[in-house]
C-alpha positions as CSV (number, residue, x, y, z in Angstrom):
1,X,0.0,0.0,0.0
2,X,1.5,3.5,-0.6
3,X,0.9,6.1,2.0
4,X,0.4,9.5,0.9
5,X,1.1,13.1,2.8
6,X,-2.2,15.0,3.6
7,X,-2.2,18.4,5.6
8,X,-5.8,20.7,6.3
9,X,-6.7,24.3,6.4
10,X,-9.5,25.9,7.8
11,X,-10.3,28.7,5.4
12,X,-12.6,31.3,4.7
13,X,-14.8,31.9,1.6
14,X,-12.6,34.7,0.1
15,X,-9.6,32.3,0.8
16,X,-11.5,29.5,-1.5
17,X,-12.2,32.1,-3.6
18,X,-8.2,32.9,-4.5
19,X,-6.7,29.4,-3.7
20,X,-9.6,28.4,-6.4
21,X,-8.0,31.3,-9.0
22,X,-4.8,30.5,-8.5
23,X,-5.3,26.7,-8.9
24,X,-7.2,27.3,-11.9
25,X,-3.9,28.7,-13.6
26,X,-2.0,25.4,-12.8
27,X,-4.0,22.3,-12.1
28,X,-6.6,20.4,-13.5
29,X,-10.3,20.5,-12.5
30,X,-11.1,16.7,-11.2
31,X,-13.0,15.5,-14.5
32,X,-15.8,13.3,-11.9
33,X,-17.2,16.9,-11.1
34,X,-20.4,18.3,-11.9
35,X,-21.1,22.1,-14.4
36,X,-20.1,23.9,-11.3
37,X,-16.9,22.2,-10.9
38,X,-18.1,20.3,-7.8
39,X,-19.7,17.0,-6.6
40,X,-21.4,15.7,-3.4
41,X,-20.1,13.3,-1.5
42,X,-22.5,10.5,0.8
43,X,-20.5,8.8,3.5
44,X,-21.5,6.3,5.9
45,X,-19.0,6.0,8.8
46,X,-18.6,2.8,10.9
47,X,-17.9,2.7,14.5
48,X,-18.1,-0.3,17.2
49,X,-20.0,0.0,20.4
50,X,-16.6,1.4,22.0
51,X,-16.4,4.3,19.6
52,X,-12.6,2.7,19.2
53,X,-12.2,5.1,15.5
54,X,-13.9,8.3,17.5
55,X,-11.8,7.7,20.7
56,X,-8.6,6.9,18.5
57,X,-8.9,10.1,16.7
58,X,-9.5,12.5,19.2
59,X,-6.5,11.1,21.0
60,X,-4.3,11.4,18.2
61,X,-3.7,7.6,18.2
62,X,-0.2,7.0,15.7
63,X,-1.9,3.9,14.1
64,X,-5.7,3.9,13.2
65,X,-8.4,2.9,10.8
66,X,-11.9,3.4,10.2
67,X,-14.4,1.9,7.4
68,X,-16.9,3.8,5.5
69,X,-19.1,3.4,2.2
70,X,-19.6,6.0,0.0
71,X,-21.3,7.4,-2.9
72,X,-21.1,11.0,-4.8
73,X,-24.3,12.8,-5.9
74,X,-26.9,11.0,-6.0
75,X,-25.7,7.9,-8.6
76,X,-26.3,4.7,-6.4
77,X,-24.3,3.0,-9.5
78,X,-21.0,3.9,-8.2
79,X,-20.0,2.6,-4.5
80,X,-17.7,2.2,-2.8
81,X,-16.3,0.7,0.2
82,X,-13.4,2.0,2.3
83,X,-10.3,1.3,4.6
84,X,-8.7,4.8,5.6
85,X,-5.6,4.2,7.5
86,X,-3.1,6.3,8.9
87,X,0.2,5.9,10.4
88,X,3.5,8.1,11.3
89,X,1.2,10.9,9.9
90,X,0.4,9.6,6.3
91,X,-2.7,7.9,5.0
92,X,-3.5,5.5,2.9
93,X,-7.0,4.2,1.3
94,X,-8.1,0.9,-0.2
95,X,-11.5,0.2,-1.8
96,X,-14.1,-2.2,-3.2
97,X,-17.3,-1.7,-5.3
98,X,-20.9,-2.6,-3.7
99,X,-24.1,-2.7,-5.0
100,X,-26.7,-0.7,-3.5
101,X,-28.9,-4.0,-2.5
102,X,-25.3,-5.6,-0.6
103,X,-25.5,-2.1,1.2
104,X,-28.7,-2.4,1.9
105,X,-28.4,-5.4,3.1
106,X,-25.3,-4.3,5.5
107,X,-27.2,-1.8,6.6
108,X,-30.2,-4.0,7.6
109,X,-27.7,-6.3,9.8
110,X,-28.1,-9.1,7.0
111,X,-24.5,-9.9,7.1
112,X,-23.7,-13.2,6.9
113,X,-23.4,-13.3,3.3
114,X,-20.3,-11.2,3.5
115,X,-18.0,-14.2,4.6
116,X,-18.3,-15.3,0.8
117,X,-18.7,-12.8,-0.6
118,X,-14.9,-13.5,-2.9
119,X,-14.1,-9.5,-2.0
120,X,-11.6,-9.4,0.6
121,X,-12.3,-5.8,1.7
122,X,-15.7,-6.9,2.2
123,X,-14.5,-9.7,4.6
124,X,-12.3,-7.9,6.6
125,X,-15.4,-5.5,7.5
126,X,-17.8,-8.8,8.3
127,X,-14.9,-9.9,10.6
128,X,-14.5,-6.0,12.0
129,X,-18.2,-6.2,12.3
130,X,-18.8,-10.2,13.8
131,X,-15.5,-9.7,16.4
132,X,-15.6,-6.2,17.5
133,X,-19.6,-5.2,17.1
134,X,-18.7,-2.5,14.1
135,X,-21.8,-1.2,12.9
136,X,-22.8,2.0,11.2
137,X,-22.8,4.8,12.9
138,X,-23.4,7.9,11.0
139,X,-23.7,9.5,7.7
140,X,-21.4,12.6,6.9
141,X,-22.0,14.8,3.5
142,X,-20.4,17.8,2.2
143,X,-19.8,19.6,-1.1
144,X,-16.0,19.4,-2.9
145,X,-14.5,21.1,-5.2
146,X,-11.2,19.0,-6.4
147,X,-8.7,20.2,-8.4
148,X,-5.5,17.3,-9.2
149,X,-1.5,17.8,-10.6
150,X,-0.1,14.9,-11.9
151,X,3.7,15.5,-10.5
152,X,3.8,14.3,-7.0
153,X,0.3,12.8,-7.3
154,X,-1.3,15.8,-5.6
155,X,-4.8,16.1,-5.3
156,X,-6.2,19.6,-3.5
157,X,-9.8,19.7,-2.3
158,X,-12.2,22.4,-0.9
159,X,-14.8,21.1,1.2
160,X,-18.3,22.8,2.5
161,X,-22.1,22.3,3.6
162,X,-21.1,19.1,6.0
163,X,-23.9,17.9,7.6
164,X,-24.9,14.9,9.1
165,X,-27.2,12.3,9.4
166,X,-28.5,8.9,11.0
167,X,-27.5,5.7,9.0
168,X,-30.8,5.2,8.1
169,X,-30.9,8.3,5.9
170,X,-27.5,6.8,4.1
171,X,-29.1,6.1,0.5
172,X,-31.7,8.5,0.5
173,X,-30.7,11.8,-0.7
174,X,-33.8,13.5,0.0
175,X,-33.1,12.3,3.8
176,X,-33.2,15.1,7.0
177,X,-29.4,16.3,7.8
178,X,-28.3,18.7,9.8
179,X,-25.3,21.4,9.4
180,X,-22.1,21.0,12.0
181,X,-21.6,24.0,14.0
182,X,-19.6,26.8,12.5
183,X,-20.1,25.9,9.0
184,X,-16.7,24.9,8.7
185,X,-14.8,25.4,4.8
186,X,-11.7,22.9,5.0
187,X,-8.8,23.1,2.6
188,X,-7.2,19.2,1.9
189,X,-3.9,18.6,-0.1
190,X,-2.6,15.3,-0.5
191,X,0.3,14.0,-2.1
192,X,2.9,11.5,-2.7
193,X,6.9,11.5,-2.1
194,X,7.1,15.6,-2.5
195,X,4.4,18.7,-2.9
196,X,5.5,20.4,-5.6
197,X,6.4,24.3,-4.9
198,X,4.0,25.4,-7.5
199,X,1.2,23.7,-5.4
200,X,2.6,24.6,-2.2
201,X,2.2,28.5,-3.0
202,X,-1.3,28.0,-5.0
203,X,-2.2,26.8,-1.3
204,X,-0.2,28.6,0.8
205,X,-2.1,30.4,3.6
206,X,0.7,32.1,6.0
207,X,-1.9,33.4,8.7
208,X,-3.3,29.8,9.7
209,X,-1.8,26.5,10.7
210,X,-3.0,23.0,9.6
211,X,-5.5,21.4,11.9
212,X,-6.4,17.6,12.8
213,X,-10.0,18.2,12.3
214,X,-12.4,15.3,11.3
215,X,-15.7,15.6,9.8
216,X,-16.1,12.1,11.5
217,X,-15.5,13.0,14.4
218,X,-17.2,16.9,14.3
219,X,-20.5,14.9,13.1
220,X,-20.8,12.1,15.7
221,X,-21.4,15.2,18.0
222,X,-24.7,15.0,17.2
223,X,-25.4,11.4,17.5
């Protein structure tokens, strides 16, 4: 698995505004993204009864995972499943398609079925889920914006709206969510073995630090 670099910004709307002008002039508009230049993302996070993911994030844990299945707009053709790990301060991300009926089914605690499933991503979450009681625990959404750079791999992203939801509410997009406090607007850049300096300075923002924060952890505030 390769591990990739990833630091966050809090920013403000007139910093999306430039950071989105300046990557314009060097980077490439993600081509997954909608007329407006952004999609919707539909995640549903898991947790066991522990909150082992939420505990291990808030305490900064070296070595962690969580799983989560997602979907962008509203196309229920494309979805995914995901491992997000981190370790030593670099993450990495592994995934597997489902079908909206084997989520369904997950979701419904019909689960068994997993086992044989042939996917091994799928396994490892009915073993997660049989040993350690992992279960869905809620559904996080926000707008992006993504722009990508081919040298270094980078991918820079601008995230807004987050809200949240019960599981329950995970495949319909009509469903009632709420907004986090503070309306937070996140800044993301990932990358490889190196951040090129052209990227670095399309990003820069020299009054703010990076921060830890998790829209995981910020939703499961309200459930």
């Amino acid at each position: 698995m390769d591990y990739r670099h990833e630091i966050k910004h809090f920013i403000t709307e007139s910093d999306a505004v430039c950071i989105k002008k300046n990557l314009s002039a060097v980077a490439s508009v993600d081509p997954h993204t909608g007329p407006d230049g952004s999609y919707l993302i539909h995640s549903l996070y898991f947790d066991d009864y522990q909150n082992t993911a939420l505990w291990e994030k808030l305490d900064g844990v070296n070595e962690r995972r969580k799983f989560r299945i997602r979907y962008y707009n509203d196309d229920l053709s494309f979805i995914t499943l995901e491992c997000k790990m981190k370790r030593d301060n670099v993450g990495c991300k592994i995934q597997q398609r489902l079908t909206a009926d084997e989520v369904k089914r997950i979701m419904g605690g019909d689960i068994a079925w997993m086992a044989t499933s042939g996917k091994p991503l799928l396994v490892t979450l009915y073993v997660e889920m049989k040993t350690k009681g992992l279960r869905p625990r809620c559904v996080v959404e926000y707008k992006r914006i993504p722009f990508v750079y081919g040298p270094g791999n980078v991918r820079v992203t601008i995230d807004w709206n987050i809200r949240t939801g019960p599981p329950a509410q995970f495949l319909d997009h009509k469903g009632l969510t709420l907004p986090v406090e503070g309306n937070p607007m996140l800044l993301e850049v990932k990358w490889d073995e190196y951040l090129p300096g052209i990227i670095r300075r399309a990003t820069e923002l020299k009054s703010r630090g990076p921060t830890a924060f998790s829209k995981y952890a910020t939703c499961r505030m309200y459930g």
